[in-house]
C-alpha positions in Angstrom: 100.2 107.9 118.0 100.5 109.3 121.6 97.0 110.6 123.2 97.3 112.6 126.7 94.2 113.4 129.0 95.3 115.7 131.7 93.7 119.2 133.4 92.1 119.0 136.8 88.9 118.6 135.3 87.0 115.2 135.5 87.2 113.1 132.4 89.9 111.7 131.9 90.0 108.2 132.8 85.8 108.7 131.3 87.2 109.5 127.8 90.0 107.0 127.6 87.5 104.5 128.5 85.8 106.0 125.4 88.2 105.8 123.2 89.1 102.0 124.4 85.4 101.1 123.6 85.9 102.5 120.3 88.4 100.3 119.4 87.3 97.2 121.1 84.5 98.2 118.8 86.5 97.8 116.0 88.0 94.5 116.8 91.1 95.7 118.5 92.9 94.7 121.4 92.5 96.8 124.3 94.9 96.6 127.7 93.6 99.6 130.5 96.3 99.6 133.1 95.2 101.8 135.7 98.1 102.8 138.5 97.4 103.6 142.0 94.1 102.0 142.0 92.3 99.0 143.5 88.5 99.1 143.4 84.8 97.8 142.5 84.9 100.9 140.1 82.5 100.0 137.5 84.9 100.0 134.5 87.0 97.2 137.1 83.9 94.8 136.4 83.6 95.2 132.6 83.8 92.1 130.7 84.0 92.7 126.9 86.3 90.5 124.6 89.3 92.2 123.5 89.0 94.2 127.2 91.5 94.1 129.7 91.9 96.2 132.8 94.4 95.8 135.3 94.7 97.9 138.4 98.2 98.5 140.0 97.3 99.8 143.6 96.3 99.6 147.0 92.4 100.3 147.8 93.5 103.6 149.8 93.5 107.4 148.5 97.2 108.3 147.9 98.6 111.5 148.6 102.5 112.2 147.6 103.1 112.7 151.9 101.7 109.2 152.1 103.3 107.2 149.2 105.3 104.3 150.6 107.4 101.4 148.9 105.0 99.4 148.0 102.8 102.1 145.8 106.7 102.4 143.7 106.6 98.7 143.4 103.3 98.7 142.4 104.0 101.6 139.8 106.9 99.3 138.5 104.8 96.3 138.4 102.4 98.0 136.4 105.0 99.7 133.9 106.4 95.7 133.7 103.1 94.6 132.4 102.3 97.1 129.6 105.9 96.4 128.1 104.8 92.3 128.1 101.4 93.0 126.8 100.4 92.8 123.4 97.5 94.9 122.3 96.9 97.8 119.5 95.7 100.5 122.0 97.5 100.9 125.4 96.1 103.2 128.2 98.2 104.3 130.6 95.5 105.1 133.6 96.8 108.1 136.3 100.1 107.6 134.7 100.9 111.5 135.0 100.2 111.2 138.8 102.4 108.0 139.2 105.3 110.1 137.8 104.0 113.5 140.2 104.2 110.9 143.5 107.5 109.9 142.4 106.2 106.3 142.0 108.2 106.0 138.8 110.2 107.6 136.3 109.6 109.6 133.2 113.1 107.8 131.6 110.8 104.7 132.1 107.7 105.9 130.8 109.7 107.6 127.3 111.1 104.2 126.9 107.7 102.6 127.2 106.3 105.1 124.7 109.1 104.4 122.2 108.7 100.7 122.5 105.0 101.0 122.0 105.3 103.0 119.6 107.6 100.9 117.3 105.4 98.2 117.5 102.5 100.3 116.1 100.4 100.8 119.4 98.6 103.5 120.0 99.3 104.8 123.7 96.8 106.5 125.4 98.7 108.6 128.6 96.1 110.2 131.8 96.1 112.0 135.0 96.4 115.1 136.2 99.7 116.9 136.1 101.3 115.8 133.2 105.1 116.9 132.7 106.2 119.1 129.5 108.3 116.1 128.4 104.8 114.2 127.6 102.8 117.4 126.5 105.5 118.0 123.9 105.7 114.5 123.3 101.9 113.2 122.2 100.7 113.6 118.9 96.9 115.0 120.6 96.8 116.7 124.1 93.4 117.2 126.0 93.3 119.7 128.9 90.0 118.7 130.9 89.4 122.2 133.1 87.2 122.2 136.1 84.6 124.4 135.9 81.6 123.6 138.3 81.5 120.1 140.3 79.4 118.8 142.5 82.0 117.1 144.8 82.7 120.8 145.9 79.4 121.7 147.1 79.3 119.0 149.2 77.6 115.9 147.1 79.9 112.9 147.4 81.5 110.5 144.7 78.8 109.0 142.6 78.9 105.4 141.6 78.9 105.3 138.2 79.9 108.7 137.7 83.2 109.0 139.4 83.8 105.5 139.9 
């Protein structure tokens, strides 16, 4: 099964984190890959068996005019390690984004899917912006919608909340 989180609401990274507890609670194996990030966000310091996060990223807000060649091989490095890893639920952090910046492809991230998915894993896709290909693609698609956030009247990111 394919599971996509996308909208530019916030949420989406929060409910795949949800839905990995879920299954950790259930005695499944859980790899988080999250691209274009490298931080002390508090799901980074989680420590639960059957938990893994990695983060593929520099510690720097990306923007697609400031994506270099090291975010691509980054991207790459992080598409590399969910093919190796074995788990039963796979989520692909801020994948959608990756593929917006150009960071990697969406041939890459179809053959990742069909690989998973053969092996029985279920994939778990986020970020905002996600192409058709992926919309038509999942087997449940969330749309998170803004509708009122603090950020915009002024109150800044809050630890534990957005990171």
């Amino acid at each position: 099964m394919i599971i996509l989180y996308t909208g530019n609401g916030k949420g989406k990274t929060t409910a795949a984190l949800g839905l990995a507890l879920r299954n950790v609670g259930h005695g499944r194996k859980v790899a988080f890959i999250q691209f274009m990030k490298q931080s002390k966000s508090g799901e980074s310091k989680v420590s639960l068996t059957g938990f893994e996060l990695k983060q593929f990223g520099r510690d720097k807000l990306l923007t697609r005019d400031t994506v270099e060649q090291v975010d691509k091989e980054l991207a790459n490095e992080a598409l590399d390690y969910a093919r190796s890893v074995k788990c039963d639920l796979l989520v692909l952090d801020e994948v959608n984004v990756a593929l917006y910046f150009g960071l990697i492809t969406l041939e890459d991230v179809l053959k990742l899917i069909d690989e998973k998915e053969r092996e029985g894993v279920l994939v778990v896709l986020t970020g905002r912006y996600a192409p058709d290909e992926l919309v038509e693609r999942a087997d449940i698609v969330t749309e998170m919608k803004e509708v009122k956030h603090a950020f915009n009247e002024g109150v800044p990111a809050q630890e534990g909340v957005e990171w």
